[in-house]
Wavefront OBJ file of the C-alpha trace (Angstrom):
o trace
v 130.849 88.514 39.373
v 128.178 90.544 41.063
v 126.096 87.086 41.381
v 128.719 85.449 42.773
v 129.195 87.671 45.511
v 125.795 87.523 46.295
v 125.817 84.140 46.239
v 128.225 83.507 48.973
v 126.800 86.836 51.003
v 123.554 84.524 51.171
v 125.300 81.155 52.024
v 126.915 83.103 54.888
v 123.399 84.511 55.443
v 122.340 80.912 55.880
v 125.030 79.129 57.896
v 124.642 81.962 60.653
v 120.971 81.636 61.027
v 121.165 77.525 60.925
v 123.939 77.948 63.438
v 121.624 80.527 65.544
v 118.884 78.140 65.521
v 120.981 75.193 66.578
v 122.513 76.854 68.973
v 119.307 78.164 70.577
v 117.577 74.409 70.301
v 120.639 73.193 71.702
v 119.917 75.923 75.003
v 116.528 74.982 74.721
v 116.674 71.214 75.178
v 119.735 71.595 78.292
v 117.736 74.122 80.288
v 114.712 71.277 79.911
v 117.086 68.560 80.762
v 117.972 70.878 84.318
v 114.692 71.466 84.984
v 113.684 68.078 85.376
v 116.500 67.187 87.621
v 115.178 66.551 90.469
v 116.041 68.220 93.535
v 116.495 66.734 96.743
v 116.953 68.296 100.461
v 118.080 65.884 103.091
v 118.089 66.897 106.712
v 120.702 65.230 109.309
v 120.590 64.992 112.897
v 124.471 65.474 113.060
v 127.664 64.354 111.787
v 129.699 64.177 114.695
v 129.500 60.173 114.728
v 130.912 58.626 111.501
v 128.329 56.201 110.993
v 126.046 59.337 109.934
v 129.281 60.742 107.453
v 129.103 57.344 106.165
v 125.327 57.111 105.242
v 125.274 60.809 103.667
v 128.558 59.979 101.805
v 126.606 56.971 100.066
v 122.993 58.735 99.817
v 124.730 61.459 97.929
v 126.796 58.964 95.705
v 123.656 57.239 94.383
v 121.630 59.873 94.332
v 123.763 61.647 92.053
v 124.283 58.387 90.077
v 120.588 58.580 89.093
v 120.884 62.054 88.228
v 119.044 63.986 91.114
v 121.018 67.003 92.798
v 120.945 66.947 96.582
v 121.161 69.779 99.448
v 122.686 68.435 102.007
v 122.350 69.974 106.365
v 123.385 68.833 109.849
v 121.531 70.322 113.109
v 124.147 69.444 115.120
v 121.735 67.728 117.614
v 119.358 70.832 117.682
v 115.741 70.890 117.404
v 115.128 74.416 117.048
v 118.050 74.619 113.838
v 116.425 70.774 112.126
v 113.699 72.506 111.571
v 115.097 75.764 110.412
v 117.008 73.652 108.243
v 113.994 71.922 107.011
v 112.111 75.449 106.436
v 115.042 76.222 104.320
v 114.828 73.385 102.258
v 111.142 74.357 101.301
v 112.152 77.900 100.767
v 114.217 76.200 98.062
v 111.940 74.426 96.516
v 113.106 70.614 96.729
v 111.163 68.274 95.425
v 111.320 65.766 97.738
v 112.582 65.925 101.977
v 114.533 63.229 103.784
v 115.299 63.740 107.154
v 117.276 61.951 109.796
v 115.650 63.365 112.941
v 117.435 64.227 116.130
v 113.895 64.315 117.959
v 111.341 62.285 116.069
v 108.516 63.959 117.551
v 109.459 67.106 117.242
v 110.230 66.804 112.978
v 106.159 66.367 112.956
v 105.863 70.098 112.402
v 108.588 69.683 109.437
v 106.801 66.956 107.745
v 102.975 69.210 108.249
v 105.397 71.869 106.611
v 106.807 70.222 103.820
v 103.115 68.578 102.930
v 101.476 72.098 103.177
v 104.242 72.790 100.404
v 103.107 69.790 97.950
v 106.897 67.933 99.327
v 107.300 64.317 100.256
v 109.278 63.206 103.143
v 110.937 59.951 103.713
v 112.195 59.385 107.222
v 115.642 57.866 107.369
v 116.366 55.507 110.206
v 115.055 57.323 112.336
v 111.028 57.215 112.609
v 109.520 60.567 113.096
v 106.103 59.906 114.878
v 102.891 61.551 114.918
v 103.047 62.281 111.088
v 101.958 61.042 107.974
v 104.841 60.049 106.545
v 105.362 59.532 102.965
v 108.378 56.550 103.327
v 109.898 55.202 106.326
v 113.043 53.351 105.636
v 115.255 51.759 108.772
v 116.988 48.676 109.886
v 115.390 45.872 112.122
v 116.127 47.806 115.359
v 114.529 45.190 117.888
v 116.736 42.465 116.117
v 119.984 44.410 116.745
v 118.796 45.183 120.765
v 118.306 41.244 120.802
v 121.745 40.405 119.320
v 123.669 42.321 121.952
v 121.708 41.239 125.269
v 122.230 37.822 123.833
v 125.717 38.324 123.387
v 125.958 39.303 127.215
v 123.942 36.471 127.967
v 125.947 33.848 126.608
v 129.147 35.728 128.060
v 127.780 36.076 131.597
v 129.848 34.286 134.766
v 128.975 30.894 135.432
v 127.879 30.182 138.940
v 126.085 33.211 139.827
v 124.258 36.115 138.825
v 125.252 38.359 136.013
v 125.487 42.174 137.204
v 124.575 44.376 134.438
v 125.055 48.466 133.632
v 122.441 49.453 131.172
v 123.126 52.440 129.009
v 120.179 53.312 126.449
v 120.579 56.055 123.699
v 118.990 59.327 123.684
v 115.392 59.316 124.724
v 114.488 61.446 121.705
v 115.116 58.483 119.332
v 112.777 56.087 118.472
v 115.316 53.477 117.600
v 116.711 53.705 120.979
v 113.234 52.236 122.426
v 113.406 49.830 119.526
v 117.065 48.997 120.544
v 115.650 48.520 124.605
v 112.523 46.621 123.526
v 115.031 43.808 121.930
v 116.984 43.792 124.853
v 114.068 43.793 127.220
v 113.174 40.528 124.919
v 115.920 38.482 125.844
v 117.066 40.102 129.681
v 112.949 40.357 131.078
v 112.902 36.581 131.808
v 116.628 36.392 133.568
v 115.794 39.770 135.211
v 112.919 38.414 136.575
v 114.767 34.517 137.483
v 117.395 36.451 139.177
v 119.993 35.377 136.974
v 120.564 38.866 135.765
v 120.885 42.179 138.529
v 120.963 45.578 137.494
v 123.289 47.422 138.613
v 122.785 51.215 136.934
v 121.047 52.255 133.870
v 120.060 55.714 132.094
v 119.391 57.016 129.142
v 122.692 59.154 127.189
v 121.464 62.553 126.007
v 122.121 62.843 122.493
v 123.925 59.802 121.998
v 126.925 61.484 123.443
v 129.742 59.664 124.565
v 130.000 62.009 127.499
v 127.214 61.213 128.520
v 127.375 57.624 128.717
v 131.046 58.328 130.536
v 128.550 60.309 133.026
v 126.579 57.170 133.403
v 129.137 54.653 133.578
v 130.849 56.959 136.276
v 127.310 56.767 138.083
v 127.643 52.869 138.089
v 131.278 52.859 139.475
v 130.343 55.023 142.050
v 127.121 53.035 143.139
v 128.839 49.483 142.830
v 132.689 50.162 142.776
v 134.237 47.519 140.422
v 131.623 44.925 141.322
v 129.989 44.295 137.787
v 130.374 42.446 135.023
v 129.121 43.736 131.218
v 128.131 47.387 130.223
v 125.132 46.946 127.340
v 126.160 49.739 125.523
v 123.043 50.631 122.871
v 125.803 52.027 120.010
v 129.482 52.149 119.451
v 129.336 55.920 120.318
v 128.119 55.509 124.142
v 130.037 51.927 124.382
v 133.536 54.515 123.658
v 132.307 56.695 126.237
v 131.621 53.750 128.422
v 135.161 52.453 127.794
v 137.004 55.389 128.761
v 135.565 55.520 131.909
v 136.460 51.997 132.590
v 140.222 52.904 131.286
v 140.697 55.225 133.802
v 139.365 52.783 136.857
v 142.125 50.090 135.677
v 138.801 48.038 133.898
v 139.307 48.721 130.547
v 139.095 44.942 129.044
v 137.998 43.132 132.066
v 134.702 44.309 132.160
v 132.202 43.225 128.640
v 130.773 46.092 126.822
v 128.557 45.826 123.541
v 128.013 48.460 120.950
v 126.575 48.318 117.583
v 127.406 50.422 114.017
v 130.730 48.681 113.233
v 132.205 52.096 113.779
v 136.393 52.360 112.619
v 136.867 53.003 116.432
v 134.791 50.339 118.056
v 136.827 47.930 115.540
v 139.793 48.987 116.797
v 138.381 48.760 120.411
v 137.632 45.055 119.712
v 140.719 44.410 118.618
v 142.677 45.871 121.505
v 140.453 43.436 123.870
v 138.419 46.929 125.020
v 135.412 46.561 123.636
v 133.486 42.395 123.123
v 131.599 43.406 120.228
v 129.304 45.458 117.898
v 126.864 44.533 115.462
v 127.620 46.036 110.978
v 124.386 46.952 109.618
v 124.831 47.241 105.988
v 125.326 51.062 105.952
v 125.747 50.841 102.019
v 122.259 48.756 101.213
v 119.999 51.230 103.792
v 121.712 55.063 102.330
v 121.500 53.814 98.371
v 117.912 52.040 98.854
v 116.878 55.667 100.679
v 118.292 57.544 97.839
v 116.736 55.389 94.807
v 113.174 55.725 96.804
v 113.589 59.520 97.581
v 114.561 60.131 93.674
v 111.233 58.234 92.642
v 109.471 60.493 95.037
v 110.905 63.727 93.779
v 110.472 62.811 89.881
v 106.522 61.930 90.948
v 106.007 65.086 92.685
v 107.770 67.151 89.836
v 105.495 64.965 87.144
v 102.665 65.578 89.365
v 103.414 69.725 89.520
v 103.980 70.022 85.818
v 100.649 68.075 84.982
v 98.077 70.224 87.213
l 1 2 3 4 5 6 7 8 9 10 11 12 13 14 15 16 17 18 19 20 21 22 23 24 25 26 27 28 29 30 31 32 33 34 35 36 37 38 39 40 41 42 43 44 45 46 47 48 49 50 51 52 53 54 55 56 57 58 59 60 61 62 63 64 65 66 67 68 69 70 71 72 73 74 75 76 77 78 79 80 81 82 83 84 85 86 87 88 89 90 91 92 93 94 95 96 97 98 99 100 101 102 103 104 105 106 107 108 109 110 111 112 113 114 115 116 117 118 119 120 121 122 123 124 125 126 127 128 129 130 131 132 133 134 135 136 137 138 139 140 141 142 143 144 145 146 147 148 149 150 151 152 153 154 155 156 157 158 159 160 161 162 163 164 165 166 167 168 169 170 171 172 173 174 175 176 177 178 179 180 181 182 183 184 185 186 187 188 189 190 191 192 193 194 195 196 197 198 199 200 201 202 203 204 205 206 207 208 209 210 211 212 213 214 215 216 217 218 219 220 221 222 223 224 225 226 227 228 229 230 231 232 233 234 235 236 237 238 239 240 241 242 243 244 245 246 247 248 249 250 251 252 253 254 255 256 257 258 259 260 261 262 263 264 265 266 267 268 269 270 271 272 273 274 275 276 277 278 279 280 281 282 283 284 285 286 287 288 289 290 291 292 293 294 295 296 297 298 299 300 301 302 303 304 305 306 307
């Protein structure tokens, strides 16, 4: 009877310390698992414009999809709090930075930062210059500024010259030079023939539609109703473009580009506001961003666990 009892006291003995074991492996191999997720920190400009809620929406999708955690911040159009942001993001120890820069030159010191900390950085877009970048991933943004000053060129009156109100985005962004250069591609030539005057043009701060507003104010002011196309560099400053128009009685009479296939310029287009904007495939740029910063941020981790 005695034996018995033993017996049983020393399966009992045995199933708790198998289950101890398990149950500690089992700890053991999740806690490796999370530590070689790879974590990623990406930096936005701002989210004010929905394009931008659009491409973080989809980098964070995929991203997750191949099994990387991301920390996600928007400056809100500030230099001084990007590259807080981006300081933070080091602090915590990501293993790889994208950032979508409000001012590319000004992100250099983030990217020296980030490097100095053993982190990648992939710009998004957005080129930050006078770095050594890791990855630069973007659109073909002298193509797009070519599709919409060819779109005013084969809209423009018939007769006699065409008379143009330029409105560039914010000087801080490469792409908005990019943008100009395609434009400058097609308009130069009929610039220089004649066949194209210009009327008003400035740079929008920011992006802002305000500020474009401010500038298509400008032009009404200088030429009174006596033009014929706003080139508009995005859908953001065409809207602010447009709503000064609305309230001169030349909303729809007047042709003003954009570009983004943003929900509101669609609707624009459709109301007879707004001629046109170019869709970039949003989708393709944000997930091919995400699979290249994951590849970074698993190397980098590989690379930290070997030395």
């Amino acid at each position: 009877m005695k034996a018995r009892i033993l017996l049983v006291i020393a399966s009992c003995v045995i199933s708790i310390v198998t289950g101890l074991v398990i149950a500690r492996g089992g700890a053991s191999h999740q806690g490796s698992g999370a530590a070689h997720r790879p974590l990623i920190g990406l930096s936005l400009d701002t989210l004010k414009e929905e394009r931008w809620q659009h491409d973080r929406d989809i980098f964070l999708a995929r991203a997750k999809e191949l099994g990387a955690e991301v920390i996600d911040q928007s400056a809100n159009s500030d230099d001084t709090r990007q590259l807080h942001d981006v300081e933070s993001l080091i602090t915590r120890k990501v293993d790889a930075l994208v950032i979508i820069p409000h001012n590319g030159a000004a992100m250099a010191k983030a990217v020296n930062l980030a490097h100095e900390a053993g982190i990648p950085v992939l710009a998004y877009d957005r080129l930050i210059t006078d770095s050594d970048l890791d990855l630069y991933i973007t659109f073909d943004n002298v193509k797009v500024g070519e599709l919409q000053a060819k779109f005013i060129v084969e809209h423009r009156p018939a007769g006699r010259p065409l008379r143009l109100v330029r409105i560039y985005g914010s000087k801080t962004d490469n792409n908005a030079a990019l943008f100009k250069k395609g434009q400058d591609n097609v308009l130069d030539p009929l610039i220089k023939s004649g066949d194209i005057q210009i009327v008003h043009e400035d740079w929008a701060e920011d992006w802002r539609p305000e500020n474009a507003k401010k500038i298509a104010n400008a032009a009404i002011t200088k030429a009174g109703h006596n033009f014929d196309a706003i080139l508009a560099s995005n859908d953001g400053t065409a809207g602010g473009a447009i709503q000064a128009l609305i309230e001169e009685g030349l909303a729809g009479k007047i042709i003003v580009t954009g570009q983004d296939a943003e929900l509101p310029a669609c609707q624009r287009i459709v109301n007879g506001t707004q001629a046109m904007t170019i869709y970039k495939p949003l989708k393709n740029l944000a997930q091919r961003a995400a699979e290249l910063s994951v590849k970074l941020a698993r190397g980098n981790r590989s690379s930290r666990v070997t030395s």
